[in-house]
C-alpha positions as CSV (number, residue, x, y, z in Angstrom):
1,X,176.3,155.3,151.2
2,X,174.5,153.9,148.1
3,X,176.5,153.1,145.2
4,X,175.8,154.4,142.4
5,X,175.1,152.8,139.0
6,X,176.0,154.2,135.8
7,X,173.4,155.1,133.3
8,X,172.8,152.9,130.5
9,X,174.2,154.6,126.9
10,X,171.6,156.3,124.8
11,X,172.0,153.0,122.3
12,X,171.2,150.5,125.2
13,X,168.6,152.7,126.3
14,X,166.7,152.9,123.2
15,X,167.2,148.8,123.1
16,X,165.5,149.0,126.1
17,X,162.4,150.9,125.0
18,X,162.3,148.5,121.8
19,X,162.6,145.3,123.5
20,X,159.3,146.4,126.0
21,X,157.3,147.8,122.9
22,X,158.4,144.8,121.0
23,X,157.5,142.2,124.2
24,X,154.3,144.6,124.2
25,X,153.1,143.6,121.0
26,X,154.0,140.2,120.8
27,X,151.4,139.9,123.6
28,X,148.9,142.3,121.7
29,X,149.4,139.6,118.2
30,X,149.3,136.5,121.3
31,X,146.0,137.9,122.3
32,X,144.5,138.5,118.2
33,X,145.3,135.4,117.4
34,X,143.9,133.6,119.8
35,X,141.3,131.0,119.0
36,X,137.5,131.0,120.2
37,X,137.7,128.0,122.0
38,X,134.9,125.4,120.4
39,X,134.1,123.1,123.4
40,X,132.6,120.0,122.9
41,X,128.9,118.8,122.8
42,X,126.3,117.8,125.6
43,X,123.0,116.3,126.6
44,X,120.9,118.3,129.0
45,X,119.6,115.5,131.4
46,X,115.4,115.5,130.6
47,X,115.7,117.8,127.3
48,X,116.0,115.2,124.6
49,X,112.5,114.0,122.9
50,X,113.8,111.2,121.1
51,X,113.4,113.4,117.3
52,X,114.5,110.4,115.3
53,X,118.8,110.6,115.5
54,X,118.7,114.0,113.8
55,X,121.9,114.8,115.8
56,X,123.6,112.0,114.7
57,X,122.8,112.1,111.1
58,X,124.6,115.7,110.8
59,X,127.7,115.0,112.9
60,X,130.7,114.8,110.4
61,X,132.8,113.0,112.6
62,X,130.7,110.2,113.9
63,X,131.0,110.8,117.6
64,X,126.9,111.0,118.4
65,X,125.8,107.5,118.9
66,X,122.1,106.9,120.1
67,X,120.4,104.7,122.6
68,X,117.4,102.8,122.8
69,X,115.7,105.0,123.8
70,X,116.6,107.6,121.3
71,X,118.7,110.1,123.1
72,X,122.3,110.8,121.8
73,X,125.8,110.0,124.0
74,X,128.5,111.7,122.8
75,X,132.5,110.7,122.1
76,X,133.8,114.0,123.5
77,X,136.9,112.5,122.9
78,X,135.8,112.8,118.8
79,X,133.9,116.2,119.4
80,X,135.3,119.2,117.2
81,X,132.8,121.3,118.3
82,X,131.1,122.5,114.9
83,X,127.4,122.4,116.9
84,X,126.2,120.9,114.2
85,X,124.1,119.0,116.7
86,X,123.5,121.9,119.0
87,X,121.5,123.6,116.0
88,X,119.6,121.0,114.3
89,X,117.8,119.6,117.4
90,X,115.0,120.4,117.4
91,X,114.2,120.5,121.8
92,X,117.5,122.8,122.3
93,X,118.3,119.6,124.4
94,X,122.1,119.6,123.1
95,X,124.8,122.7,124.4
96,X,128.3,123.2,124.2
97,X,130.4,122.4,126.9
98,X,133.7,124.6,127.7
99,X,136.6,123.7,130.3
100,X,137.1,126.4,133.2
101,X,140.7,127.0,131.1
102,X,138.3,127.5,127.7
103,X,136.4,129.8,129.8
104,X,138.8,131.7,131.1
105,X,139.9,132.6,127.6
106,X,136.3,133.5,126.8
107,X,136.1,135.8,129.0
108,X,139.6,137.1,128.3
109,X,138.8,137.7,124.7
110,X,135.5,139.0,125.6
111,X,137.0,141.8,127.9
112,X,139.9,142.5,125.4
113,X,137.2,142.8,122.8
114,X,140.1,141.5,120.7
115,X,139.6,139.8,117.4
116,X,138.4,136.5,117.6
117,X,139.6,134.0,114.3
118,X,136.8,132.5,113.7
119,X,137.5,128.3,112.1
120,X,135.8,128.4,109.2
121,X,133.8,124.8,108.7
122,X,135.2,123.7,105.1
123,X,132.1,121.7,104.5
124,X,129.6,124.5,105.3
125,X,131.3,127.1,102.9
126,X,132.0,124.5,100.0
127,X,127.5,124.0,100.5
128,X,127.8,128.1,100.5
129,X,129.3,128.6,97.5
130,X,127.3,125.6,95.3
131,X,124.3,127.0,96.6
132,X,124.9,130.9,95.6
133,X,125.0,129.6,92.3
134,X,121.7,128.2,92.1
135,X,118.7,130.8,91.6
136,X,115.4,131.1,90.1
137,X,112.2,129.2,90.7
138,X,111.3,126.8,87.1
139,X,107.6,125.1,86.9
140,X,107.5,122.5,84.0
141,X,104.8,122.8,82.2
142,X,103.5,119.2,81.5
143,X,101.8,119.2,78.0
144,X,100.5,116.1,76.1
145,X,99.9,116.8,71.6
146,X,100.4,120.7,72.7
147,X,97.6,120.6,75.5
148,X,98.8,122.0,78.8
149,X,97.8,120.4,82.6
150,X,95.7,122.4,84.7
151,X,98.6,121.6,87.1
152,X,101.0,123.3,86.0
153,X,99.3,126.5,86.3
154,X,98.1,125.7,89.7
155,X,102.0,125.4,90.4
156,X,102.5,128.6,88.8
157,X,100.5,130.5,91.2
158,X,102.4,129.0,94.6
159,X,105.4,129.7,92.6
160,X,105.0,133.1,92.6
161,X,104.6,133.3,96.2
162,X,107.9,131.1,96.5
163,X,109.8,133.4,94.0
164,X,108.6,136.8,95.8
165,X,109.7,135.5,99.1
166,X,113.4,134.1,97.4
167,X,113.4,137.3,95.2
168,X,113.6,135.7,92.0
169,X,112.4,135.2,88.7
170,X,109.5,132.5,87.9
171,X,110.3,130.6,85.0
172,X,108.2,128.1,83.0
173,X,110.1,124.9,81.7
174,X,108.4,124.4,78.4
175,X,109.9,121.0,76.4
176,X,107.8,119.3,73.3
177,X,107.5,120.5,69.3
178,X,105.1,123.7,68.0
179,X,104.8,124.4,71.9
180,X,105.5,127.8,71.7
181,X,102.3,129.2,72.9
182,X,102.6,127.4,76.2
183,X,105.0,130.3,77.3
184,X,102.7,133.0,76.1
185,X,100.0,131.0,77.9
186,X,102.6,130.5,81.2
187,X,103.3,134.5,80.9
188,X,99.5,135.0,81.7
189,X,99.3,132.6,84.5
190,X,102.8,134.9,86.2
191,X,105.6,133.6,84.7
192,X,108.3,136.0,83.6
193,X,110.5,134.0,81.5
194,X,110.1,130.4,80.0
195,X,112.7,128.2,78.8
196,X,112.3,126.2,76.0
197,X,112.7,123.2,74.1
198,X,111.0,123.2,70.6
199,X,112.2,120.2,68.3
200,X,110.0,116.6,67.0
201,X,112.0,114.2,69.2
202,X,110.0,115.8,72.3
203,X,106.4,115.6,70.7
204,X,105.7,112.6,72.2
205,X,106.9,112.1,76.2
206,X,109.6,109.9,76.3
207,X,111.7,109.7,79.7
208,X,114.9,109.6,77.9
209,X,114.8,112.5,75.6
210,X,113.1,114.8,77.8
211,X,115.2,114.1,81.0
212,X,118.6,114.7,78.7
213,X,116.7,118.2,77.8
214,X,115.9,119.1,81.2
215,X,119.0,118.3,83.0
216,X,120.5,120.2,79.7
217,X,118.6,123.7,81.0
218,X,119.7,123.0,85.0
219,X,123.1,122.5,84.3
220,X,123.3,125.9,82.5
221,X,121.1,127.9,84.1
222,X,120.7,126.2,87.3
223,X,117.3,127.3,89.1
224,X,117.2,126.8,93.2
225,X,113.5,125.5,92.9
226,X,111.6,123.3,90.6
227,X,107.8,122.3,91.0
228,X,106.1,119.1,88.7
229,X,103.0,117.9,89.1
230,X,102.4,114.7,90.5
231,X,100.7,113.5,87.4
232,X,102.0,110.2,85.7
233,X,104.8,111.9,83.5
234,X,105.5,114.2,86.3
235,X,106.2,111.6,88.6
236,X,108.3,109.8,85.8
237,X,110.3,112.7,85.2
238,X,111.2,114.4,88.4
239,X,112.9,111.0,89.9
240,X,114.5,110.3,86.8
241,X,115.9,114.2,86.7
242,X,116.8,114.0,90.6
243,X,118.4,111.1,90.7
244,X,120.7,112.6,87.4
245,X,121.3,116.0,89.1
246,X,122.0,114.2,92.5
247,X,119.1,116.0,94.5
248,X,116.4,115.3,96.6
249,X,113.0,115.5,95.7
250,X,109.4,115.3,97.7
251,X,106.6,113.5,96.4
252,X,103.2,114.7,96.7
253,X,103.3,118.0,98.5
254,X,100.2,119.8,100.1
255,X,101.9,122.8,101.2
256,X,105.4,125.1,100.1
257,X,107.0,127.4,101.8
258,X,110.6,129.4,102.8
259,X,112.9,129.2,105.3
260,X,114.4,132.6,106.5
261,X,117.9,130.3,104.7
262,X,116.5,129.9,101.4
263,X,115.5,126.5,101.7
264,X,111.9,125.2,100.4
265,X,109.9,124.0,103.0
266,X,107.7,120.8,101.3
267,X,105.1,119.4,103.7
268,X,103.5,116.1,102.8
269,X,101.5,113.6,104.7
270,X,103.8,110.9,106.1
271,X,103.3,107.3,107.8
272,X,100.4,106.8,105.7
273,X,99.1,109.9,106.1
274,X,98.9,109.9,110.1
275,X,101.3,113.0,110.8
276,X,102.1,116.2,108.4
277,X,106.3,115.9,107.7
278,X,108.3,119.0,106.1
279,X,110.7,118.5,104.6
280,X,114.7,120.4,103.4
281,X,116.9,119.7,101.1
282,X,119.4,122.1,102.6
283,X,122.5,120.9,101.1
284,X,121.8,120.4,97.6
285,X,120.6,122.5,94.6
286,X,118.0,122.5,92.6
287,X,115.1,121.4,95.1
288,X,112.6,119.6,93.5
289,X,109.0,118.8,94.4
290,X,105.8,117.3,93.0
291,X,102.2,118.6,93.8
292,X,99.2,116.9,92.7
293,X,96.3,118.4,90.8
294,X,93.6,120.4,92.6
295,X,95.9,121.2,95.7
296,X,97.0,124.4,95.1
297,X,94.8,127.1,93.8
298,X,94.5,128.2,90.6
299,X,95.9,131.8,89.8
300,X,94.0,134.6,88.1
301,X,94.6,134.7,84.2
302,X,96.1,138.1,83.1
303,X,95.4,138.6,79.1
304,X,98.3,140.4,77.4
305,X,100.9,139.5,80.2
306,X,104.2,139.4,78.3
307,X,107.5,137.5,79.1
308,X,111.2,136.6,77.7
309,X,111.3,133.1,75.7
310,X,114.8,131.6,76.0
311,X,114.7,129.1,73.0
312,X,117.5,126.3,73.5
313,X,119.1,124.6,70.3
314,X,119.4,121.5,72.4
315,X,118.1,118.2,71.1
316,X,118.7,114.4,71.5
317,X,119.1,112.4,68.9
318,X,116.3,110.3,67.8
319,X,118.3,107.3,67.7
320,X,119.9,106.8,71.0
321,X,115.9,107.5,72.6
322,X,114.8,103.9,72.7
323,X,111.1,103.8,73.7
324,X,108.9,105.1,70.6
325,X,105.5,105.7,71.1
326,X,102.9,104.2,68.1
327,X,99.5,105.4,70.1
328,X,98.3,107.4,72.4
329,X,95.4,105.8,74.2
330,X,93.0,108.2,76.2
331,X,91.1,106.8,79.5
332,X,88.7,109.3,79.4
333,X,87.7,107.9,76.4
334,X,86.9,105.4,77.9
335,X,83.0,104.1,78.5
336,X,81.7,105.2,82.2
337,X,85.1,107.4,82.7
338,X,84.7,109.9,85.2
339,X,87.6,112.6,85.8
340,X,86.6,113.7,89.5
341,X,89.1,115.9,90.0
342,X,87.2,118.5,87.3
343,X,84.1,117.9,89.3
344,X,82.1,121.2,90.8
345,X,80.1,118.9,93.2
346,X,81.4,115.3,94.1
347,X,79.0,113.3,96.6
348,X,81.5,110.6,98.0
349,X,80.1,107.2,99.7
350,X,82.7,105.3,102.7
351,X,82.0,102.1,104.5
352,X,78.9,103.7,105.8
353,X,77.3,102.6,102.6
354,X,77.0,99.5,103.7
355,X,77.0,98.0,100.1
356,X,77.6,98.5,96.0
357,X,74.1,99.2,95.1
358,X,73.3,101.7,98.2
359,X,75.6,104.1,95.8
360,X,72.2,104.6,93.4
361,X,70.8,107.2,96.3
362,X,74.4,109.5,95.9
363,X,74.1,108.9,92.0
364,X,70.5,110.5,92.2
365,X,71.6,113.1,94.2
366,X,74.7,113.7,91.6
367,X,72.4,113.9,89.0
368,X,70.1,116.3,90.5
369,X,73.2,118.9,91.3
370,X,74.7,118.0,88.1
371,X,77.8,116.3,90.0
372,X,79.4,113.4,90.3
373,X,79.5,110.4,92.8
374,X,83.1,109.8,94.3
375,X,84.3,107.1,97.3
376,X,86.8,106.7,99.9
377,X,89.3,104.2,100.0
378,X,87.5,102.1,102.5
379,X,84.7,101.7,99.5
380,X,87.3,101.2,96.9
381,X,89.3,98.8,98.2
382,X,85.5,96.8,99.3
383,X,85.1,97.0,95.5
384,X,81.8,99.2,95.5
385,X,83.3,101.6,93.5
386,X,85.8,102.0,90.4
387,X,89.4,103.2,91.4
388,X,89.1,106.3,89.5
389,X,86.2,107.6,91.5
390,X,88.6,107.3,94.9
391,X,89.6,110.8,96.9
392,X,92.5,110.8,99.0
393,X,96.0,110.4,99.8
394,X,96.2,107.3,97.3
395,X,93.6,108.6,95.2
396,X,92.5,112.0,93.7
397,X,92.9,115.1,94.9
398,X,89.7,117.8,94.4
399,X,88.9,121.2,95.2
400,X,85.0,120.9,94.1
401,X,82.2,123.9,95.0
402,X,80.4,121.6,97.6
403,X,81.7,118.2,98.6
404,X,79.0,116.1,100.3
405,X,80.7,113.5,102.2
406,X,77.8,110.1,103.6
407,X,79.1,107.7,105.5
408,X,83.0,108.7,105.4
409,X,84.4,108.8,109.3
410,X,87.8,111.1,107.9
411,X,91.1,109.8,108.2
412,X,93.1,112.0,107.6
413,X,94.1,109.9,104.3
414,X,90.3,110.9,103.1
415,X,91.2,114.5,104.4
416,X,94.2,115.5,102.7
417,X,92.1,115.0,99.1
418,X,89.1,116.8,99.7
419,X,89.8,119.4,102.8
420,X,90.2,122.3,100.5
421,X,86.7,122.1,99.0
422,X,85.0,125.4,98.7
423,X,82.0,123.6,100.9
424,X,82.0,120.3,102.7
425,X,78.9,118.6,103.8
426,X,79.4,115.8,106.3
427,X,76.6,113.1,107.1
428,X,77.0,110.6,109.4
429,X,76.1,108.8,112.4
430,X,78.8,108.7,114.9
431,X,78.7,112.8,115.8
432,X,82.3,112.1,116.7
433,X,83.2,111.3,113.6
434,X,86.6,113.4,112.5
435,X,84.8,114.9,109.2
436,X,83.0,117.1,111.0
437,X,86.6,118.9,112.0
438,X,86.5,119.7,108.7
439,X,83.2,120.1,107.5
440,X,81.2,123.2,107.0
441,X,77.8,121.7,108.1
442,X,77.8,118.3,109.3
443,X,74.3,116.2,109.8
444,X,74.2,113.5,112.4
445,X,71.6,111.2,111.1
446,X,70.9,107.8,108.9
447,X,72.2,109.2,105.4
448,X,69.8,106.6,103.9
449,X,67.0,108.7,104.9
450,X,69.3,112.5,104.6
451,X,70.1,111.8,101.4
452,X,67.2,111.1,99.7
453,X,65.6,113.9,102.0
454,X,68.1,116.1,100.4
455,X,67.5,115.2,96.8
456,X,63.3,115.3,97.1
457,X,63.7,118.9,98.4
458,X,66.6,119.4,95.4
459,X,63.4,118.3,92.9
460,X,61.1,120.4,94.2
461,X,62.9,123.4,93.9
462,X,63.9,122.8,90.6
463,X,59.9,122.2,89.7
464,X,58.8,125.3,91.0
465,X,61.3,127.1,88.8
């Protein structure tokens, strides 16, 4: 015979039910707040292509060290798993190790379909937020005795393109005294608000007073993007204003772009001009870049376009600005002066020209089309030709109607100055010759006999007119 158990009392019972949906839940919370496990970093074994350490350079706790021959070994012992790493190389050569325990869990959590607590990455949000609060893309408007750069409205027309993408407002950045009708000249050239700064101490450029001005206007209204050009005074002022803001900035930049995370793409030649970089400043706000004349195209004038003027109060004293200027002093003024950089047609000697005075037959031939003679930096730095005459990386940039190129091979140091030329006319011997890449018609021949060639048949059309 079984024995029989008594029932437990209704009370003890309901304990029973409690304690089991209580047990219940404390498993359900157990489960919600479980962690995503992070795993550590590794190296896939063949992947890595030796990038230059970026790995390394983003890992917050130092637990990437690189060997010789440039591919990363990893402390997992230091690893928190933030795949920092993982998402900056550039090879997808890095992944994320997990333990067969972390594994497990993944797949627990992924077959729950249970809330996953997510670690939030202190330093990424703190970028976040100081980022959010930068917007707008600014072009100073460089302006010597009230007379604009052509550069800066060059800069206003890729800044438009940069502002549709970010979906923003282009500003222009307007600093000197009377300069008012810059902004009504910047609101025809697509700007859609300009700040400025109207008072005598900025008449004359003087790094002090205008960088105290300008880093005035980004600390209250703090734009995401700001373009200079890489002119003298632009150069002067956009490391003096990064280096107050604590920024980066890229130096003569061919092309601008942006990322699908807000960040300006700035490409610029790089290791003298042998490889095209690009270059982020993704963690810090504004980012500033300087573009040199005749690189970017010029934008179509509207007449009538109309804009907001935010005038600023804001002045510096003129005592505490200690540089005064007495006179200015005007190269172009200059006897034998040529700016190249205006130039519709520019007929440019290299080392092919053998010597000074074989630079007469391109002179003819400039004054036939009404042109100018320029040089590469091979001819320059031979002293056939004045500095101011030299197109390239370290010379001038130009964007001329024809460009007739005699005797110049092509680096890509010549390239980068001259390759967006309406028309470029290569002549020169070696058919091989890396111009031609670039050139519209090329002429394998003795430019000694091509060029004057070219100019008798120049005259004789002109006659018969």
């Amino acid at each position: 015979m079984s024995e029989l158990k008594p029932k437990p009392s209704p009370d003890k019972q309901d304990k029973c039910v409690n304690d089991s949906i209580s047990s219940q839940k404390n498993a359900e919370n157990s489960v919600s707040r479980t962690k995503k496990p992070r795993g550590v970093a590794q190296l896939i074994a063949g992947a890595c292509i030796a990038c230059g350490a970026r790995c390394q350079s983003v890992c917050p706790v130092n637990c990437v060290e690189m060997t010789d021959s440039g591919e990363p070994i990893i402390d997992t012992a230091k690893c928190i798993g933030c795949q920092k790493c993982v998402k900056v190389c550039p090879a997808s050569a890095l992944e994320m190790f997990f333990t067969p325990e972390e594994k497990r869990i993944l797949e627990q959590l992924a077959a729950s379909a249970a809330p996953v607590e997510e670690e939030i990455d202190p330093e990424a949000a703190a970028i976040a937020a100081k980022l959010a609060a930068y917007r707008g893309v600014w072009v100073f408007v460089e302006q010597t005795e009230g007379e604009p750069a052509k550069v800066s409205w060059e800069l206003l027309g890729v800044g438009a393109g940069l502002a549709r993408t970010l979906g923003v407002e282009l500003s222009a950045l307007v600093v000197g005294e009377n300069v008012e009708h810059l902004c009504h000249e910047a609101f025809a050239y697509g700007a859609a608000k300009a700040y400025l700064l109207d008072a005598p101490v900025y008449y004359h450029y003087r790094t002090e007073a205008y960088v105290e001005g300008c880093c005035h206007l980004i600390e209250k209204y703090k734009p995401e993007v700001i373009l200079m050009g890489a002119t003298g005074m632009g150069r002067d002022l956009a490391g003096a204003i990064a280096t107050r803001v604590g920024t980066g900035l890229t130096a003569d930049c061919t092309g601008l772009a942006i990322d699908d995370k807000r960040n300006l793409m700035q490409t610029r030649p790089a290791f003298g001009g042998n490889i095209m970089a690009t270059i982020m400043c993704d963690k810090y706000r504004p980012q500033m870049s300087t573009v040199r004349p005749n690189v970017m195209q010029m934008p179509e004038r509207k007449e009538g376009a109309e804009g907001t003027i935010i005038r600023d109060p804001f002045t510096v004293p003129e005592e505490s600005v200690l540089t005064k200027v007495i006179e200015i002093i005007r190269d172009s003024h200059s006897k034998g002066a040529v700016d190249i950089t205006g130039a519709e047609f520019i007929i440019s000697g290299g080392r092919g020209m053998m010597a000074p005075e074989n630079f007469a037959i391109l002179q003819e031939l400039a004054d036939e089309l009404g042109g100018v003679v320029g040089a590469s930096r091979s001819a320059v730095d031979a002293g056939w030709m004045a500095g101011d005459r030299q197109v390239g990386q370290t010379g001038k940039t130009v964007r001329p109607k024809i460009y007739i190129a005699c005797g110049i091979s092509g680096a890509i140091q010549h390239l980068v100055g001259m390759q967006d030329s309406d028309m470029v006319i290569a002549i020169n011997r070696d058919s091989s010759a890396p111009i031609f890449e670039v050139a519209t018609y090329g002429i394998v021949g003795d430019l000694f006999q091509v060029v004057p060639a070219i100019t008798a048949k120049i005259r004789e059309l002109k006659q018969k007119k």
